[in-house]
C-alpha positions as CSV (number, residue, x, y, z in Angstrom):
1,X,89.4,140.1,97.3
2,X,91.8,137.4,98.5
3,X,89.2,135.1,99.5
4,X,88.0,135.8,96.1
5,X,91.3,134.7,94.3
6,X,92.4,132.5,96.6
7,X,88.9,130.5,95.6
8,X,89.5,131.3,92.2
9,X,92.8,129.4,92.5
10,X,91.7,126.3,93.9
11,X,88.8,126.2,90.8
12,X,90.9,126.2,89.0
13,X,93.6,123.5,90.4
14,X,90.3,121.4,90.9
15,X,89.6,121.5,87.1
16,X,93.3,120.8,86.1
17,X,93.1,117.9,88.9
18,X,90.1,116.5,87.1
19,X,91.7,116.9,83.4
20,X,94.8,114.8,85.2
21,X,92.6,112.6,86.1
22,X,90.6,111.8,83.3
23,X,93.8,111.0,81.4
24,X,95.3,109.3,83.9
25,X,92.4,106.7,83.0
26,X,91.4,107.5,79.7
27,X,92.7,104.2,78.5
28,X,89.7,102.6,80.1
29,X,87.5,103.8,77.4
30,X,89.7,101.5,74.9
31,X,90.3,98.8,77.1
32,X,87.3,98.1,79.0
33,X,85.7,97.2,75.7
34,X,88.5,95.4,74.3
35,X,88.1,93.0,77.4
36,X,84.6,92.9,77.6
37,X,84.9,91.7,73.7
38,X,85.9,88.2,74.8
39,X,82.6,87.9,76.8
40,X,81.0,88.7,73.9
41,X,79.9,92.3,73.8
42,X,80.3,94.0,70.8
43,X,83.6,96.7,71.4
44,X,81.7,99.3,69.2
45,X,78.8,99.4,71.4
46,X,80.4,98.9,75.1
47,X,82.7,102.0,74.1
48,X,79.5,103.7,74.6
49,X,78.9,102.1,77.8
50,X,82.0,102.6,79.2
51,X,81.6,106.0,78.9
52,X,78.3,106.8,80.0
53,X,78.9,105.1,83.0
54,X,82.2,106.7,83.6
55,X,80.6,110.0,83.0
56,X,77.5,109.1,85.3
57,X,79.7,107.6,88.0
58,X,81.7,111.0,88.4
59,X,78.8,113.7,87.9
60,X,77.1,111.5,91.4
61,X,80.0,111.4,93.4
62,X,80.9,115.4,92.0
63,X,77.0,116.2,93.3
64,X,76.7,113.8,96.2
65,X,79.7,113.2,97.4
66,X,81.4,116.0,96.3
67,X,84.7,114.0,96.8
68,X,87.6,114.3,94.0
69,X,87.0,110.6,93.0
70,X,86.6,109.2,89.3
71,X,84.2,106.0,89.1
72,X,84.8,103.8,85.8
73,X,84.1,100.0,85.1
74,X,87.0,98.9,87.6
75,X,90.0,97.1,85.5
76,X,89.8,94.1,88.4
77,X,85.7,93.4,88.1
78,X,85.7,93.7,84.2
79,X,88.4,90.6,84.0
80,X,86.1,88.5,87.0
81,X,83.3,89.6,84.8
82,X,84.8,87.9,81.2
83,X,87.2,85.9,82.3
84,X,85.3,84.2,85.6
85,X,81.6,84.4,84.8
86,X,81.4,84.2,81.0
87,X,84.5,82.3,80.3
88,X,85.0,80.4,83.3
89,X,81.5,79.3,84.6
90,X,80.3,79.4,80.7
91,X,77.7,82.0,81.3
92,X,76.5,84.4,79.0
93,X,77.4,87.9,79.3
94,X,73.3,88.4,79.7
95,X,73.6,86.4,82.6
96,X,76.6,88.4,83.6
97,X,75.4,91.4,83.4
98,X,72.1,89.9,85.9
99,X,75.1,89.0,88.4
100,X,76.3,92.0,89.0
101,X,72.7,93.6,89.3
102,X,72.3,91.7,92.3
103,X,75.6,92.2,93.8
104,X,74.5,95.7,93.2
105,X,71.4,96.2,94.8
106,X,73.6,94.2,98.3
107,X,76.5,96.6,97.5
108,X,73.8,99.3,97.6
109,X,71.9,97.8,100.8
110,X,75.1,98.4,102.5
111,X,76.2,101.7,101.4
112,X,73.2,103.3,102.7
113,X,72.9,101.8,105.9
114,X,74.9,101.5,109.2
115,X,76.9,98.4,107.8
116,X,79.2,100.2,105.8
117,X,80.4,102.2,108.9
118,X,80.4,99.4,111.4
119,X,82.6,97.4,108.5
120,X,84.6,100.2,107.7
121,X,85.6,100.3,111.7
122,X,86.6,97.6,112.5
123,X,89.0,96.8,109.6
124,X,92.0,97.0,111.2
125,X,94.2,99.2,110.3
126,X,97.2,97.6,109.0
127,X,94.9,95.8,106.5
128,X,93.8,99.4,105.4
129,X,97.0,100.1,104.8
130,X,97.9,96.6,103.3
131,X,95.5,97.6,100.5
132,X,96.5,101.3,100.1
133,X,99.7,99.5,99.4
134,X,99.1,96.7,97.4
135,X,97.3,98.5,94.6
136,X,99.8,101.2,94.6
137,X,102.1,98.9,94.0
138,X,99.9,97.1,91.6
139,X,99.8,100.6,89.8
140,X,103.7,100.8,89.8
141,X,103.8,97.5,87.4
142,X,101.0,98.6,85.6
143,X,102.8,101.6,85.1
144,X,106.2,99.9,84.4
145,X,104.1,97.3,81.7
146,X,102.5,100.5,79.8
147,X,106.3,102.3,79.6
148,X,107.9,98.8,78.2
149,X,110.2,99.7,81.1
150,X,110.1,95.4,82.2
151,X,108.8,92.8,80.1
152,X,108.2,88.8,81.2
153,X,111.6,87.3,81.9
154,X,110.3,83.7,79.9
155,X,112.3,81.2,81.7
156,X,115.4,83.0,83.4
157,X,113.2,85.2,85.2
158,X,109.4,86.6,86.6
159,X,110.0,90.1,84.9
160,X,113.0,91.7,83.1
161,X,114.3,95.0,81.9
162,X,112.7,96.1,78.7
163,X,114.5,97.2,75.5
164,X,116.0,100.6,76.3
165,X,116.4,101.3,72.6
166,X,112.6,101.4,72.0
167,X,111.3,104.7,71.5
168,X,108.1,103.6,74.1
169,X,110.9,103.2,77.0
170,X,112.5,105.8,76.2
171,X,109.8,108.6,75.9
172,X,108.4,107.1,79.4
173,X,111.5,108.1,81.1
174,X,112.0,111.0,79.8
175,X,108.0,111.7,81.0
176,X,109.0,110.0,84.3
177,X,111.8,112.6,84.9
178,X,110.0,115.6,83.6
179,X,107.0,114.6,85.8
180,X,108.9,114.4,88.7
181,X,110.6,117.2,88.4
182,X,107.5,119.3,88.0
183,X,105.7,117.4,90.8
184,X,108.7,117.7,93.5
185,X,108.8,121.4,92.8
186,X,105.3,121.9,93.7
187,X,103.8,122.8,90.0
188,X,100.3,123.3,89.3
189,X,99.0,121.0,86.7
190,X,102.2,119.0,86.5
191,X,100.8,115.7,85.5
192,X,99.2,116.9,82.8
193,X,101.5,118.7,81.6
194,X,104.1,115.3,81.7
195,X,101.0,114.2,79.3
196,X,100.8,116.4,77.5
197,X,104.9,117.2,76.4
198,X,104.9,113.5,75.7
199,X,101.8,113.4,73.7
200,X,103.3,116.2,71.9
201,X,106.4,114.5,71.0
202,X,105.2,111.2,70.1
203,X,103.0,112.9,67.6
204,X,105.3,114.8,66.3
205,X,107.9,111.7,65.8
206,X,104.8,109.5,64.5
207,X,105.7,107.1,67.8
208,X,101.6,107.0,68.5
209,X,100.2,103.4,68.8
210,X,97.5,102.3,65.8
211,X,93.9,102.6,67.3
212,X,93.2,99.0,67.7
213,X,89.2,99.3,67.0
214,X,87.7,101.9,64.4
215,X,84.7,103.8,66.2
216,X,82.9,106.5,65.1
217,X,80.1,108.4,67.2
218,X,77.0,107.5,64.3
219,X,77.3,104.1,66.0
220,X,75.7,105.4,69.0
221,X,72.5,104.6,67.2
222,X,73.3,100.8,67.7
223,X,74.0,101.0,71.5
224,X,70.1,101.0,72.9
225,X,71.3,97.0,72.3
226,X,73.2,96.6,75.3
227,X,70.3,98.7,77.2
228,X,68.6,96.3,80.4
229,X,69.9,93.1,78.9
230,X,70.0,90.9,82.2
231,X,68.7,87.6,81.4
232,X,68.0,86.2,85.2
233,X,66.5,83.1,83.9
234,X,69.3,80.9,86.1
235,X,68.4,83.1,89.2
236,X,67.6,80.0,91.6
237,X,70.4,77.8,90.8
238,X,73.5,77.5,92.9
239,X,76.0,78.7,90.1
240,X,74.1,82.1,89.9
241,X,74.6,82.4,93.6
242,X,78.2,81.9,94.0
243,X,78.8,84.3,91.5
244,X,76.6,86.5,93.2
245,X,78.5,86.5,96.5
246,X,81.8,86.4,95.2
247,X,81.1,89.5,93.3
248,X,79.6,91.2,96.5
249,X,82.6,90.7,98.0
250,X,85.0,92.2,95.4
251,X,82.8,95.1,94.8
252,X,82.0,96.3,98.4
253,X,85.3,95.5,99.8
254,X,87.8,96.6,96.8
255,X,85.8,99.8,96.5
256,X,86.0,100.2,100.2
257,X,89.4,99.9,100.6
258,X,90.0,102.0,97.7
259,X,88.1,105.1,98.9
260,X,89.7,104.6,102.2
261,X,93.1,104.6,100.4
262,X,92.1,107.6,98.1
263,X,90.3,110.1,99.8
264,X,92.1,112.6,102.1
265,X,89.1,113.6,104.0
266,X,87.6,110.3,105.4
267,X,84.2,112.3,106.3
268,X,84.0,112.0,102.2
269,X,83.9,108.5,102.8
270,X,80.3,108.0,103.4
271,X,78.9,109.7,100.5
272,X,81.7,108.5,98.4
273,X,80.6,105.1,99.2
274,X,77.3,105.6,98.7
275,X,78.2,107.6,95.2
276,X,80.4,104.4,94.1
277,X,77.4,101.9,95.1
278,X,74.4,103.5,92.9
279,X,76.8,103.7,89.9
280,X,77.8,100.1,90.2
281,X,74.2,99.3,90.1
282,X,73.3,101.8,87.2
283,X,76.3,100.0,84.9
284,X,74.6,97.1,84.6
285,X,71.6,99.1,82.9
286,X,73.8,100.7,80.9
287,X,75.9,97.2,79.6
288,X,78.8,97.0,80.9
289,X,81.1,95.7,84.1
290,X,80.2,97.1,87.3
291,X,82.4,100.5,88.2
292,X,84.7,101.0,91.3
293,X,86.4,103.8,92.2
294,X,89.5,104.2,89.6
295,X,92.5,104.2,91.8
296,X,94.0,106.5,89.2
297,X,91.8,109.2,90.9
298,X,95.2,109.4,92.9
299,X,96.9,111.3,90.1
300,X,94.1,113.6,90.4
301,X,94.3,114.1,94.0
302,X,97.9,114.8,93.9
303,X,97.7,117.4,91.7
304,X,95.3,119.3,94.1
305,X,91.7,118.2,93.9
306,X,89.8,118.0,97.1
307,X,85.9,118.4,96.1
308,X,83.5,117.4,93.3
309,X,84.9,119.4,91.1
310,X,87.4,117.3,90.0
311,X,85.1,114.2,89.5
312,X,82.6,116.6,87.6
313,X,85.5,117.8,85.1
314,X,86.4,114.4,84.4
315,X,82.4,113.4,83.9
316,X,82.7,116.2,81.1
317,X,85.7,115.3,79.7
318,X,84.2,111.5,79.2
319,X,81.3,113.0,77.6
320,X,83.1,115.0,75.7
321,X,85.6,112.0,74.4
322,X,82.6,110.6,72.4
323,X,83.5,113.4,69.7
324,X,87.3,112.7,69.8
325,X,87.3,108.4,70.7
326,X,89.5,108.3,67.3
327,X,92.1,111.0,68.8
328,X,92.5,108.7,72.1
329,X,95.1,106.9,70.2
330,X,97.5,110.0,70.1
331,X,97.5,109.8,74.0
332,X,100.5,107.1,73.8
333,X,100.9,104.9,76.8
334,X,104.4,106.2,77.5
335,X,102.5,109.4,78.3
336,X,99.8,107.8,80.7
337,X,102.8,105.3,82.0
338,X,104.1,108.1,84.1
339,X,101.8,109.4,86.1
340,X,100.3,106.2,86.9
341,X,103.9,105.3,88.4
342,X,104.4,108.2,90.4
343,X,100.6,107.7,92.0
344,X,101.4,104.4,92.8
345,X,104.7,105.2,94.5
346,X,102.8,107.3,96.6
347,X,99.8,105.3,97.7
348,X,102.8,102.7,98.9
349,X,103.7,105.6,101.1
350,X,100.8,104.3,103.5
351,X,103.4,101.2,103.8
352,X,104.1,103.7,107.1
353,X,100.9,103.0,108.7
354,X,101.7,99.6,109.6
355,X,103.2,98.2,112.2
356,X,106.3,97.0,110.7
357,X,107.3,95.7,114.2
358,X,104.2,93.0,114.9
359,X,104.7,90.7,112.7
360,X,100.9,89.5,112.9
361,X,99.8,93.2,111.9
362,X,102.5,93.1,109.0
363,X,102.0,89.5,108.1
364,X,98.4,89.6,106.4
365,X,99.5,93.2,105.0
366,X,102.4,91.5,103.5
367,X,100.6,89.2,102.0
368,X,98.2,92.2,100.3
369,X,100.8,93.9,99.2
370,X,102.8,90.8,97.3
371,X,99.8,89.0,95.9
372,X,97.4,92.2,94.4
373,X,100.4,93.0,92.1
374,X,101.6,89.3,91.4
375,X,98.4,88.0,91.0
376,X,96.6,91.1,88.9
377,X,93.9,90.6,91.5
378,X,92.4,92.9,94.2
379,X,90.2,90.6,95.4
380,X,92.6,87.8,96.0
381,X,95.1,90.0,98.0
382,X,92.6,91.1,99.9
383,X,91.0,87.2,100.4
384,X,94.5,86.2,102.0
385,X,95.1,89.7,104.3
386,X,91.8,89.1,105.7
387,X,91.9,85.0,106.1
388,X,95.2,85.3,107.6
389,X,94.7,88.2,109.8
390,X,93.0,86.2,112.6
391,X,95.1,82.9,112.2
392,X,98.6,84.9,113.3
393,X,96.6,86.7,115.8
394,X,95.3,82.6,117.1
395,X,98.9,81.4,116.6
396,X,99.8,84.8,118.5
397,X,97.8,84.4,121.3
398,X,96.5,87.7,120.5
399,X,92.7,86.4,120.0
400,X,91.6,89.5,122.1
401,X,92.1,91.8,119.0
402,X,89.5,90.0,116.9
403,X,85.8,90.4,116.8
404,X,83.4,88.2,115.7
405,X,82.9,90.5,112.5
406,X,86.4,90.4,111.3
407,X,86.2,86.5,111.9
408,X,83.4,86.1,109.8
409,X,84.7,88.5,107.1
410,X,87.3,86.1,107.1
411,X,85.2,83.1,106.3
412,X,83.3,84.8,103.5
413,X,86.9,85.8,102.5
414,X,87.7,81.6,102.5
415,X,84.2,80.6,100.8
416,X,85.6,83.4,98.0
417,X,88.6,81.9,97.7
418,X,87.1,78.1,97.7
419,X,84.2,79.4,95.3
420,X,86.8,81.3,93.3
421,X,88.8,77.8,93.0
422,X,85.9,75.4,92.4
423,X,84.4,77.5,90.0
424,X,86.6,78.9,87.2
C-alpha cells in the first residue's frame, strides 16, 4: 500500500512538474512566431508549427527517453535562423528551412551513433559546467527583462534598474518572493502556483498584456502551407554550406550541453539526445526553426519531475493550447518572469564544478559564462570556451590535457566564428 501511494505521489508531482514546465515556456508559442515573422512566415500559420513541434518533441523524449525534458523551437536557433540565414545571408526562409534539414539529418547521424558519447567525454568538465552556467545566467536576464526589473541604461550605463512604480515590476517581485518562499520550504507544485497567484491578480487588476497577434484555431486549415517547404535549389553552392555547418554546430553542441546541464540522471542522456535530434529534424517538416531542449525544462525539474511524464504532460498541454492560444495573453510575463529567475539561479549553482583555482579551467568557462548572456548567443559563448580552452592550456604548458578531438572542436569552433563573421 505504500509503494502504492508513494507511486501515486510522484505521478502526480511528475504531472505538476510538466504543467510548470509548460508555463515556464509557454511564451514560446507567441514568440517563436513573432520572430519567425521577420523571415517571412506568416505568424498565424507558424503558431501552428510551433506547437506541433513542441508537442511532438516532448511525447518522443516522454516515450523514448523518458527523461523530464521539454523540446520547443530553441529561442537561440530561431534568431540564427531569421536573423543570420534569411536576413543576413538574404536567403529565403524556404532555403532556410532546407538548412536546417541537413544540419538535421548530421545532428541525427551523431545522436545515434558512438560520436555523441566519445564527444560527450571528452568535453572537459569545466566547459560543461561553463555552459550549465552561462545559460542560467542567460535565464536570470531573461528573467529580469520579462519582470521590467532592469531596462537598457542608453548612455550612462549597459543595464539599469527598471521603474519600480510599474505594476509589471512590481507584481514580479511580489511572484519572486512568493515563489521562493514556497520553493525553499519544499512545496509541491510551487512554481505553478507563483503562476498562477500572479496570473490571478493581474487579471483581476486588468494588468494583462494585449495579445499582440489575433489567432483563432479555424486557421489551422491554412497551415498544410508551411508543410515540406524546403527549397534546396542552392544545395551545391558554398553559402548553403556554411550555413549548413554553422548550424550543425549550434544544434548538436547547444543541445548537448543543455541536456548535460538539465538532466539529473546522465544515463537519460543518450536517449534524450537522440529524442532532441529526431525532433530537430521533424521541425523542419512541420515549418518552423529547428527545436532544442528548452532550458526552461529546469523549472520543471525542480519542481520534482524525473521521467517522461513530465515531458508527456507538457506535450498535452501544447496540444491542448490550440483551443485557448487567445487566453495565453492572461499568462502576464511578470508571472513567467519568476520562475525562469529562480531556474536560472540554480543552473549557475554548477559555477561549483569548476575549478575556480586553475585559471586555464576557469578561463574559457569565464568566458561562457559572460558572453552567452551578453551576447544573447549560446553558440558564441560556447565558440570562445572551446577556442580558448586549448590556447591557456598551450600558454600553460599544460598541452598533455588536450586531445586531438577537443583541438579540432576548437577549429570548427574558429571556422564558426570566422563563418559567423564573414557571413551576416
Amino acid at each position: 500500500m505504500a509503494f502504492q501511494v508513494g507511486r501515486k505521489n510522484q505521478v502526480r508531482t511528475e504531472i505538476l512538474a510538466g504543467i510548470t514546465s509548460f508555463f515556464a515556456i509557454s511564451y514560446i508559442i507567441i514568440v517563436n512566431p513573432m520572430i519567425l515573422k521577420d523571415a517571412g512566415i506568416p505568424a498565424n500559420l507558424s503558431v501552428f508549427a510551433t506547437i506541433f513541434s513542441s508537442a511532438i518533441g516532448c511525447f518522443i523524449m516522454g516515450l523514448w527517453a523518458k527523461a523530464p525534458i521539454v523540446l520547443t523551437p530553441g529561442m537561440g536557433v530561431n534568431a540564427f535562423f531569421t536573423y543570420t540565414l534569411v536576413v543576413g545571408m538574404h536567403l529565403t526562409w524556404q532555403q532556410a528551412v532546407a538548412i536546417s534539414f541537413f544540419s538535421s539529418l548530421i545532428y541525427v547521424g551523431i545522436a545515434f551513433t558512438s560520436l555523441s558519447e566519445r564527444l560527450s567525454a571528452l568535453i572537459p568538465a569545466s566547459l560543461k559546467a561553463g555552459i550549465t552556467v552561462g545559460i542560467g545566467l542567460f535565464l536570470v536576464v531573461l528573467g529580469l527583462e520579462k519582470a521590467e526589473l532592469i531596462r537598457s541604461g542608453g548612455t550612462q550605463s549597459l543595464l539599469a534598474l527598471g521603474d519600480l512604480s510599474q505594476a509589471t515590476p512590481l507584481l514580479a517581485l511580489l511572484g519572486l518572493t512568493v515563489t521562493l518562499v514556497l520553493y525553499l520550504r519544499q512545496t509541491p507544485g510551487s512554481f505553478i502556483v507563483g503562476i498562477f497567484l500572479i496570473s490571478g491578480l493581474a487579471g483581476i487588476f486588468k494588468l494583462v498584456p494585449q495579445a499582440t497577434t489575433q489567432i483563432t484555431i479555424s486557421q489551422i486549415r491554412d497551415y498544410p502551407q508551411l508543410l515540406m517547404q524546403g527549397d534546396f535549389s542552392s544545395l551545391w553552392t558554398l553559402k548553403f554550406g556554411l550555413a549548413v555547418f554553422s548550424m550543425t554546430m549550434i544544434l548538436v553542441f547547444e543541445s548537448m550541453g543543455l541536456l548535460e546541464g538539465l538532466l539529473t540522471d546522465q544515463q537519460q542522456f543518450k536517449r534524450a539526445f537522440q529524442a532532441s535530434a529526431v525532433t530537430t529534424l521533424l521541425s523542419g517538416f512541420l515549418g518552423t526553426s529547428p527545436t532544442v531542449a528548452a532550458a526552461e525544462s529546469a523549472s520543471g525539474i525542480e519542481s520534482g519531475g524525473r521521467t517522461g511524464i513530465t515531458a508527456f504532460t507538457a506535450g498535452t498541454l501544447f496540444l491542448g493550447a490550440l483551443f485557448f492560444i487567445p487566453l495565453l495573453r492572461f499568462v502576464p510575463q511578470a508571472a513567467i518572469a519568476p520562475v525562469i529567475i529562480i531556474t536560472g539561479a540554480l543552473m549557475m549553482m554548477q559555477v561549483q564544478a569548476i575549478d575556480l583555482q586553475d585559471f586555464t579551467e576557469w578561463f574559457p568557462a569565464f568566458l561562457m559564462i559572460v558572453l552567452i548572456p551578453l551576447t544573447g548567443s549560446i553558440s558564441t559563448g560556447l565558440a570562445f570556451g572551446f577556442v580558448f580552452y586549448p590556447i591557456v592550456k598551450w600558454a600553460s604548458h599544460k598541452t598533455r590535457q588536450l586531445n586531438w578531438t577537443l583541438v579540432g572542436l576548437a577549429m570548427l569552433f574558429l571556422l564558426e566564428l570566422i563563418c559567423n563573421t564573414f557571413l551576416m
